[in-house]
N, C-alpha and C positions, 0 to 999 in steps of 0.2 A: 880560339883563333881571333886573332885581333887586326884589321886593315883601315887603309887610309884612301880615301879618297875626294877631289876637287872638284867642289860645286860652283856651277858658273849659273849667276842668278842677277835681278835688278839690285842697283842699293836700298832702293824701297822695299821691295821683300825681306832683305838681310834686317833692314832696320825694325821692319815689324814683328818677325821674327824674335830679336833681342828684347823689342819691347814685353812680348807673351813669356818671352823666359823670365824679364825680371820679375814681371808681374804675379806671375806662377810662381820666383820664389826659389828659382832653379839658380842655384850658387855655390861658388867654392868657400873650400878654408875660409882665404883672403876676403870672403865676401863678392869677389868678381863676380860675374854673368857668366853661369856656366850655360852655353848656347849648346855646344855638341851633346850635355847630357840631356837639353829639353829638345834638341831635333831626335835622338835617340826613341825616348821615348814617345815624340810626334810618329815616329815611324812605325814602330813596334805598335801603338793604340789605332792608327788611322789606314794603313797599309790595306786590311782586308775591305773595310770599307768603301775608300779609293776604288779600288779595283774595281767592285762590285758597281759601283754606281758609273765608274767608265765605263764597263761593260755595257750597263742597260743604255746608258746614253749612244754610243755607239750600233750596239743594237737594234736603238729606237729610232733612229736617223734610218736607217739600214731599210728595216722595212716600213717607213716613211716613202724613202723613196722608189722601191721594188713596188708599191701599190700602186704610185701613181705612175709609174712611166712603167713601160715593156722593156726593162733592162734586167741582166743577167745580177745574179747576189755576188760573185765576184768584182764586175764595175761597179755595182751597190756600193759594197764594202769599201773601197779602193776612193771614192767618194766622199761618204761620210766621213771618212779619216781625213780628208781633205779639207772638207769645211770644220771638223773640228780644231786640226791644226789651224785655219785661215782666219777663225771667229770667235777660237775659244782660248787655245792655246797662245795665240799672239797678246790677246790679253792680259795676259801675267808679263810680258816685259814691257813693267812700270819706266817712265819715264825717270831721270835721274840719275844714269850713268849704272854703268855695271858692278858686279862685285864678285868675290871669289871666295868659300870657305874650304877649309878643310873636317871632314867630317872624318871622327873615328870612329867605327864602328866593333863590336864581339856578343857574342851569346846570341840573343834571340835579332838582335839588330841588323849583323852581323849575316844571323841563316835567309830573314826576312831580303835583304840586298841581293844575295845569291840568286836567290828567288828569280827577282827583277832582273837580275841580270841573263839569266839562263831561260826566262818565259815570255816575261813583259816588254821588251823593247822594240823589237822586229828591227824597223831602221831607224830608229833614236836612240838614243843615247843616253846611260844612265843620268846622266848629272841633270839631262833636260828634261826626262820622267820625274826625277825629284825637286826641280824644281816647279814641275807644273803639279805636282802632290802640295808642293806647300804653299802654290798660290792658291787650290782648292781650297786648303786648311782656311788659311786669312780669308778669303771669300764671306766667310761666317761669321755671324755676331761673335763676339765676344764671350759671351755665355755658353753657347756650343761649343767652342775652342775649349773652353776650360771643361765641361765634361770628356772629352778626346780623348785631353791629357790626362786626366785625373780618374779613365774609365773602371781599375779596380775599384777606387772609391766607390764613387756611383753603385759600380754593381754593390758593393756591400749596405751601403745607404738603404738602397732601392730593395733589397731582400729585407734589412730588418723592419722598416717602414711596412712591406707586406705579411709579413708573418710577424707582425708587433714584436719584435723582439728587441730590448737593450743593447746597446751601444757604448763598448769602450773607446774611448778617444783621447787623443793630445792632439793639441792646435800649437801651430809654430807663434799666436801672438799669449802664450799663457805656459807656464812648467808646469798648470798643472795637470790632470789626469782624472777626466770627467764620466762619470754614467749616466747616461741619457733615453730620456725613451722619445723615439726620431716620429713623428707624427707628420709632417709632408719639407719636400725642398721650396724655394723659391725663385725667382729673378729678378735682381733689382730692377727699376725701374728704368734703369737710363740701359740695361740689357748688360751691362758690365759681369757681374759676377754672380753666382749662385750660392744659395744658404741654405742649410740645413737647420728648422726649426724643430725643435725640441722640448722638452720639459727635465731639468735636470732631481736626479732620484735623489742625491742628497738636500737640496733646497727644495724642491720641487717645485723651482720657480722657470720660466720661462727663459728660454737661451737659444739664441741663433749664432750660427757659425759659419764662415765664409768657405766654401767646402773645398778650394784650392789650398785652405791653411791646414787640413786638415789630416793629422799623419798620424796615422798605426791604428784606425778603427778596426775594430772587433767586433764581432757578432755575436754576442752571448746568447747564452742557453735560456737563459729569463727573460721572459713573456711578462708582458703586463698587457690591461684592458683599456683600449685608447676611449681617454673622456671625451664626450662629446661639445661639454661647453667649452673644455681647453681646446678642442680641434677651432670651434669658431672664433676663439681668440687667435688663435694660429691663423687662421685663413684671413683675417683682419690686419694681422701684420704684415700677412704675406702679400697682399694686393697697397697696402701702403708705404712701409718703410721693412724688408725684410731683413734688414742688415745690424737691426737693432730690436729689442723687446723689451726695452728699459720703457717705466712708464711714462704719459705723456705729463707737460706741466702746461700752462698756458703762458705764453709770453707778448708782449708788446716790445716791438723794437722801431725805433726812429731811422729811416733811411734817406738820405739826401739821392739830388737825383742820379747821380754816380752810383749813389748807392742799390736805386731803383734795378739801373742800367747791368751795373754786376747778377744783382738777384736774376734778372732778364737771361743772364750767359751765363751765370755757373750754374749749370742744370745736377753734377753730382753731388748726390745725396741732399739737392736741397727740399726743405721742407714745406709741405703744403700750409697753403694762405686759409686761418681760417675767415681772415675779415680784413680789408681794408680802409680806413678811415682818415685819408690824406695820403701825410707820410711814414702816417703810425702802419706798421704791418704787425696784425695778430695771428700767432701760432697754437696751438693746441700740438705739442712734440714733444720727445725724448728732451731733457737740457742737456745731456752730455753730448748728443749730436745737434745741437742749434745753438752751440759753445763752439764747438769743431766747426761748422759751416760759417758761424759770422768770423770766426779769426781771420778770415781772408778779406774782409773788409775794411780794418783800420776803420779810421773814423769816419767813413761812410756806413756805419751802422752802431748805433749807441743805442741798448738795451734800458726800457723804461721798468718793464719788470717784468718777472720777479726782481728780487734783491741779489738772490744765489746765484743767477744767471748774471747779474753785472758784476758782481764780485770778483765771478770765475774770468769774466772778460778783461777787469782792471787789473787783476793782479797778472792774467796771462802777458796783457801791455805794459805793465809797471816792472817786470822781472825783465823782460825786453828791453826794458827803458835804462834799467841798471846796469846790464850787461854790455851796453853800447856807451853808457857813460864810463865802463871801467875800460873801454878798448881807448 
């Protein structure tokens, strides 16, 4: 059974919305933003939840106020519904004009709506139960969001982590097809996204993976005995940069005061200061992630050394430089 139905929501929700789809990864053929299959599965992962936690909130309003005043649990109730619509619910219509989706829904999406429709609404109205479901959703960091959506992962993650068990995976940034033994997740630091740190069995080198990229794990039947000093090198990672487990190099980079000013505001994934002495900034990091962070610099930051680290920086500007001289 397949049905259509018209979400009336802010443009700011629609928009953050699209943004957690792209972000997530949720896309067609054509590479478009597929937004109906990421509220799909927003609904189907968050639904019971939702409920459960309106419940207790309402609930807890309820006899809140049946303590303090001699009032019957009927005006109790009739009440608390009151102020949540008046303080909590008006909340989600973001300022920025309105919007409209069309949501299709079938299968589990589909039975989950009926649901709503037939228990949950009393005297509202579907489209304004979903929309105050997905202002809840965005309420959340970031990093919460992504385990919602991605909660068969997790649960699989989170089982073989406990009963040490191996890990089949593919990641949508690699074709290839890794075994891993999963020893704890992470959150970056800026709360953006979550990572599954690992030891992989063929190198048995250290690997983290961003666990929204992360499609068709398996839980194998092999057990292995999690080492203790690779846990501390994991937990090391994990409190500093969990999005990488490449080793570190030490670097010295020259920044002007623009350049200072960027370092100050792009807070993603940048790297900790081990020292600074003027304009020189010293690093102890990954060079493939403090290659990645200075590109956004241009010549407000010019790499003193390594060598391999300004190499990688001139050549990344000099292919640039070429490509704009053949247009």
């Amino acid at each position: 059974m397949t049905e259509k139905y018209k979400i009336y929501l802010s443009e700011d929700i629609r928009s953050r919305l699209i943004n957690d789809a792209e972000l997530f990864e949720f896309t067609r053929p054509d590479a478009s933003v597929n937004l109906n299959g990421f509220l799909k599965e927003l609904i189907i992962n968050y639904f019971e939840q939702y409920r459960r936690d309106s419940e207790e909130l309402l609930n807890g309003l309820v006899n809140d106020i049946t303590s303090v005043r001699s009032i019957k649990s009927r005006d109790a109730a009739v009440l608390a519904d009151r102020i949540i619509s008046t303080y909590i619910r008006r909340d989600s219509d973001a300022p920025g004009g309105k919007a409209v989706i069309t949501l299709t829904v079938s299968g589990e999406s589909y039975n989950i709506i009926r649901t709503i429709e037939n228990n949950m609404l009393q005297d509202r109205s579907l489209s304004g139960y979903l929309k105050d479901m997905f202002a809840s959703y965005l309420s959340m960091p970031r990093s919460r969001r992504e385990e919602i959506i991605f909660k068969d992962i997790y649960a699989d993650i989170r089982r073989a982590i406990k009963e040490h068990k191996r890990l089949s995976l593919t990641s949508t940034s690699s074709e290839l097809c890794f075994v891993v033994e999963p020893y704890l997740t992470a959150v970056s630091k800026e709360e953006l996204c979550n990572y599954l740190l690992c030891r992989d069995v063929k190198t048995k080198k250290a690997r983290t993976f961003r666990i929204s990229r992360l499609r068709t794990p398996f839980v194998t039947s092999d057990t292995f005995e999690p080492d203790e000093s690779f846990m501390e090198k994991m937990r090391s990672i994990a409190l500093r940069r969990p999005h990488t487990a490449s080793p570190d190099i030490h670097a010295v980079v020259r920044l002007t005061e623009s350049g200072m000013r960027k370092f100050r505001l792009i807070v993603k994934n940048r790297p900790q200061v081990t020292k600074i002495d003027g304009d020189l900034y010293h690093f102890d990091w990954p060079e493939v992630q403090l290659e990645d962070y200075f590109r956004r610099f241009g010549k407000d930051a010019v790499v003193i050394r390594p060598a391999s680290l300004k190499t990688r920086l001139k050549n990344y500007y000099g292919s640039a430089l070429e490509e704009y001289e053949k247009s």
